[in-house]
C-alpha positions in Angstrom: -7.7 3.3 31.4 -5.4 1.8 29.3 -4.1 2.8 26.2 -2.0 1.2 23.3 -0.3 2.5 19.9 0.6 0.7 16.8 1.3 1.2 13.0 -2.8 1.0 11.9 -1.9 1.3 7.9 -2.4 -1.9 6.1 0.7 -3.9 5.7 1.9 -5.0 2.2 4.7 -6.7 1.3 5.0 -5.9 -2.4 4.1 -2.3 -1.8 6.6 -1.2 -5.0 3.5 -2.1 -7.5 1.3 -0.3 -5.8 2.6 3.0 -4.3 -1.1 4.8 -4.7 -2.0 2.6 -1.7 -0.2 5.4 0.4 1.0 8.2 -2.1 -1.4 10.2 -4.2 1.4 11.7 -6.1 1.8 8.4 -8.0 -1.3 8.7 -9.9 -0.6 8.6 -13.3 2.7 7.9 -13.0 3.1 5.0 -15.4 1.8 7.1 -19.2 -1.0 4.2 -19.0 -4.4 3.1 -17.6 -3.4 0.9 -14.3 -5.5 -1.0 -12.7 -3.9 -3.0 -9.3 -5.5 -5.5 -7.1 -4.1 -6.9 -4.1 -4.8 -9.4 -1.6 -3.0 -10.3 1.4 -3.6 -12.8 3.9 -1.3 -12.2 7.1 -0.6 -14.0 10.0 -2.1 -17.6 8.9 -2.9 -19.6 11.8 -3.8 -17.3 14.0 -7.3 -16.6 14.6 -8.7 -13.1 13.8 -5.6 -12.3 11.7 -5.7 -9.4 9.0 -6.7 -9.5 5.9 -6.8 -6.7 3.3 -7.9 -6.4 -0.2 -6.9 -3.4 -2.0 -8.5 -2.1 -5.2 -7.3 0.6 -7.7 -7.4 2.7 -11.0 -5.4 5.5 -12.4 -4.3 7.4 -15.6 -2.9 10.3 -16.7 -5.5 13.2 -18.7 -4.4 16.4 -20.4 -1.7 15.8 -22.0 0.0 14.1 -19.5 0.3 16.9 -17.3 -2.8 15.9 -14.7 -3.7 12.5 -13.7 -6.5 10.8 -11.7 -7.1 7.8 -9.8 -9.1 5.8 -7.4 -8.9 3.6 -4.5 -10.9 0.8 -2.0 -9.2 -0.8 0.9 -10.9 -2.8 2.9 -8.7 -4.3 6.3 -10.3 -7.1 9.0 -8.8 -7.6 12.2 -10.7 -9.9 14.6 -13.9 -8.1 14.7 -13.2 -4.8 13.6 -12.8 -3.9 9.9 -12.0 -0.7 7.9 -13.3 0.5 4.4 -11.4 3.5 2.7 -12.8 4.9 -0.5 -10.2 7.7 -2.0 -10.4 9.9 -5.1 -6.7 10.8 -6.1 -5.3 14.2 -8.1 -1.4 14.4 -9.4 0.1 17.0 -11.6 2.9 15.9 -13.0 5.8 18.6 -13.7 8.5 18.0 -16.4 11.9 18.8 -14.3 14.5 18.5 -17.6 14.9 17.6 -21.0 15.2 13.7 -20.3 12.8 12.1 -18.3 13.2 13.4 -14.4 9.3 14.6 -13.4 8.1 16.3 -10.1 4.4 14.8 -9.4 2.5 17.0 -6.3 -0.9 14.7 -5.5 -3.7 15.3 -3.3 -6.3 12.8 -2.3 -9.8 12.9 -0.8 -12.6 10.1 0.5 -14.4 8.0 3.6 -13.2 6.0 5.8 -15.4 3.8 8.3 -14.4 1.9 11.1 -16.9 -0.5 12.2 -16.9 -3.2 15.1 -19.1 -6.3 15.0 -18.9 -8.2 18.5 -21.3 -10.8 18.1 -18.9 -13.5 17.0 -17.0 -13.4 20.2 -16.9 -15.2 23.5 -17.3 -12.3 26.5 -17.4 -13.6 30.0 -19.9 -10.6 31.0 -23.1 -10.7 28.5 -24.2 -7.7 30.4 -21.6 -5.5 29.2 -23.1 -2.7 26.6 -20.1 -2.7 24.8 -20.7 -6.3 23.4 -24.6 -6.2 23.1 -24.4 -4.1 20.0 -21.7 -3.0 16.5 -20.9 0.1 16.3 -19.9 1.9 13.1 -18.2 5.3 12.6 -17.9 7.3 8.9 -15.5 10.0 8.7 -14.1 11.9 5.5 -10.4 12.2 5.8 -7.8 14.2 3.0 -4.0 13.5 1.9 -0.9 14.3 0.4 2.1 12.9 -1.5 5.5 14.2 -3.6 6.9 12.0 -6.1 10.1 12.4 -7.9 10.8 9.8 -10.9 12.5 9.1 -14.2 12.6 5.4 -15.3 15.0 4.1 -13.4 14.4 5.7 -9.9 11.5 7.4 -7.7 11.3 9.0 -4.2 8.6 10.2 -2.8 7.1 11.4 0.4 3.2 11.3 1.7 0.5 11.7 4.3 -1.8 9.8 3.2 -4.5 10.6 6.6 -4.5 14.5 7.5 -6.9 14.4 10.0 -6.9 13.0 13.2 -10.3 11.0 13.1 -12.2 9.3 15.8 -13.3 5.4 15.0 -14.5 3.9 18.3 -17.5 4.9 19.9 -17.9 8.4 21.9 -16.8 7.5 25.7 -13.8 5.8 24.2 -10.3 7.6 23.4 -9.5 5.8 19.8 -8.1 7.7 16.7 -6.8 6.9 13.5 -3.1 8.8 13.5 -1.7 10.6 11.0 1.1 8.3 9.1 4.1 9.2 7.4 5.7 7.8 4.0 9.1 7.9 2.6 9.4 5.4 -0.4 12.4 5.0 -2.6 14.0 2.5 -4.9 16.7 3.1 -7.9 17.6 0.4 -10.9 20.9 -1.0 -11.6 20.9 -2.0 -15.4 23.7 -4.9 -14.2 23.7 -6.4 -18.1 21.6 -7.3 -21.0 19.7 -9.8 -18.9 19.8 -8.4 -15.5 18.4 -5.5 -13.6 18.9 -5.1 -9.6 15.9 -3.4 -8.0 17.0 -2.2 -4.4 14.0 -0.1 -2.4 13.0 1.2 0.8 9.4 2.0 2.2 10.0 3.9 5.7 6.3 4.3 7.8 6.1 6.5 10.9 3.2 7.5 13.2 3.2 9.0 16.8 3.8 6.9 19.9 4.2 3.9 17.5 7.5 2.1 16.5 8.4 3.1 13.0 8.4 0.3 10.2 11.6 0.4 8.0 10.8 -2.2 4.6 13.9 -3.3 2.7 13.7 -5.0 -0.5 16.5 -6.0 -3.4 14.7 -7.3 -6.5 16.0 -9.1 -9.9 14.7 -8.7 -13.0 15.4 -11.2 -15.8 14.7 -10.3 -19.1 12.6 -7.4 -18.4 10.0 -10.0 -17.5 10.4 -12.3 -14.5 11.1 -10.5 -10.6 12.4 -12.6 -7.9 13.3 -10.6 -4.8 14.2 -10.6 -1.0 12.3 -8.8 1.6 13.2 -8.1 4.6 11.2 -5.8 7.6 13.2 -4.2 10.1 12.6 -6.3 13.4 9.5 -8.3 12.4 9.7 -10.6 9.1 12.0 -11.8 6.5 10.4 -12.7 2.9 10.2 -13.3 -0.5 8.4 -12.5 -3.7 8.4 -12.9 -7.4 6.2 -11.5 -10.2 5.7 -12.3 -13.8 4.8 -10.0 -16.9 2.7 -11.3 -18.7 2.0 -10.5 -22.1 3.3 -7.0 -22.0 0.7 -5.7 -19.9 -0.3 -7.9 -16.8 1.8 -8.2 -14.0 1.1 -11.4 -11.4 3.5 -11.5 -8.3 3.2 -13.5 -5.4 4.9 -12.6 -1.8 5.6 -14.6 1.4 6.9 -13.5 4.6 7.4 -14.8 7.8 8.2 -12.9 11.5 11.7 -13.0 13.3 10.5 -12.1 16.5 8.1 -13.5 19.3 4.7 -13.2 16.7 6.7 -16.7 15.4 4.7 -19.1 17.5 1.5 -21.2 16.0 1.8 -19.4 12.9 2.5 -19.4 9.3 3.7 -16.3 7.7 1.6 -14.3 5.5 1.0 -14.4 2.2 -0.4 -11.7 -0.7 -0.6 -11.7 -4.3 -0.9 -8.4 -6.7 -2.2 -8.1 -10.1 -1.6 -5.1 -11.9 -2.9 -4.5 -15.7 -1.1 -1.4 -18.1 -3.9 -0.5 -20.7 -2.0 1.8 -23.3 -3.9 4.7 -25.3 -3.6 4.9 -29.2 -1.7 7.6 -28.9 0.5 5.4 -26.9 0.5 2.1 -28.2 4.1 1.2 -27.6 4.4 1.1 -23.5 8.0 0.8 -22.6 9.2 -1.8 -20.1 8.2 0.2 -16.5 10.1 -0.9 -13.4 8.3 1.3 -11.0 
């Protein structure tokens, strides 16, 4: 039998606006309704790349203090796909007399695996495995820190506890348990300028680790243009737009540096992410994170 181990999280580029994707403790975090959408097409060229669409909703409730979100991601590789469905819970802890919090979040939901063979070419129509799909459901739980203030954040998750099975019974597949360091600081450089450096650092068992690097610009407290780069895989860009106070539309690209280079074109996602203030908080100041 042969086994194999890889990184199984969705990849995303532009994960700074979207940090609930993998941290629970972010929930909340931005004193508004949010809303994020993401898209990401990776790998173009290549037949049965991913793609991932990524859905979610949170906002702080009582007084600030506790906040709750939800999420759906939904990831296609060749003929297997994943749905995840998460509830989210933060409480959010006041740390000093500016503006540095302590958030502890918790999450809980589903998560199928399901494999659909029919669309592929087998030399042996008589094997079982290929004759029918198979789909698994399992309920899985996580767990995040996040430390803020306006101008930085660190933060630490898990977002699977549990060690779940997603192939079929005779086989020996499991989705691993994942681990999250984020962090990211902003340099106010002048009136006009901001530098955005951040790091997103994923490790799982028997699996290289992913290392994310990436040193933003923001001009006018508006327009985002940064550099990505992914330790031993892809080099990138991205840029983003606020539009209107409230709606934020960025765009990323990135491209492999190593062998995945050939008959390919780099991925490509794009993130929407909407800010609804409250009446009791109808002036939303500029957010960076």
């Amino acid at each position: 039998m042969l086994s194999s181990y890889a990184q199984q999280d969705a990849q995303a580029s532009m994960y700074f606006f979207n940090p609930l994707q993998f941290n629970s403790a972010y929930a909340g975090s931005r004193d508004a309704i949010t809303v994020t959408a993401v898209t990401r097409a990776q790998w173009i060229g290549w037949d049965g790349a991913p793609k991932t669409q990524f859905l979610s909703v949170h906002a702080p409730v009582l007084r600030k203090r506790i906040a709750v979100g939800a999420t759906i991601n939904y990831d296609q590789i060749g003929a297997r796909s994943g749905f995840d469905a998460m509830a989210h819970f933060a409480y959010h802890m006041q740390l000093n007399k500016k503006d540095l919090k302590l958030s502890f979040g918790a999450s809980a939901g589903i998560q199928q695996a399901q494999f659909n063979f029919s669309g592929l070419n087998v030399t042996d129509l008589g094997d079982l495995n290929y004759q029918q799909s198979n789909s698994v459901v399992n309920s899985n739980f996580g767990l995040g820190l996040y430390l803020y203030n306006r101008k930085f954040y660190a933060g630490a998750s898990i977002p699977r506890l549990l060690k779940r099975s997603f192939g079929s019974p005779t086989d020996n597949s499991f989705y691993q348990r994942h681990f999250n360091l984020m962090a990211g600081y902003v340099f106010e450089y002048n009136s006009v300028v901001d530098i955005k450096p951040s790091v997103l650092f994923k490790s799982t068992a028997n699996a290289p680790a992913v290392l994310d690097l990436n040193l933003s610009a923001q001009f006018y407290d508006q327009f985002w243009v940064g550099l990505l780069y992914r330790f031993n895989d892809a080099i990138g860009f991205n840029a983003s737009y606020l539009l209107k106070g409230f709606c934020t539309i960025g765009y990323a690209y990135d491209f492999p540096i190593n062998g995945k280079l050939i008959s390919q074109w780099g991925s490509h996602e794009l993130v929407i992410s909407m800010d609804f203030k409250t009446r009791k908080n109808a002036y939303l100041s500029p957010r960076y994170f």
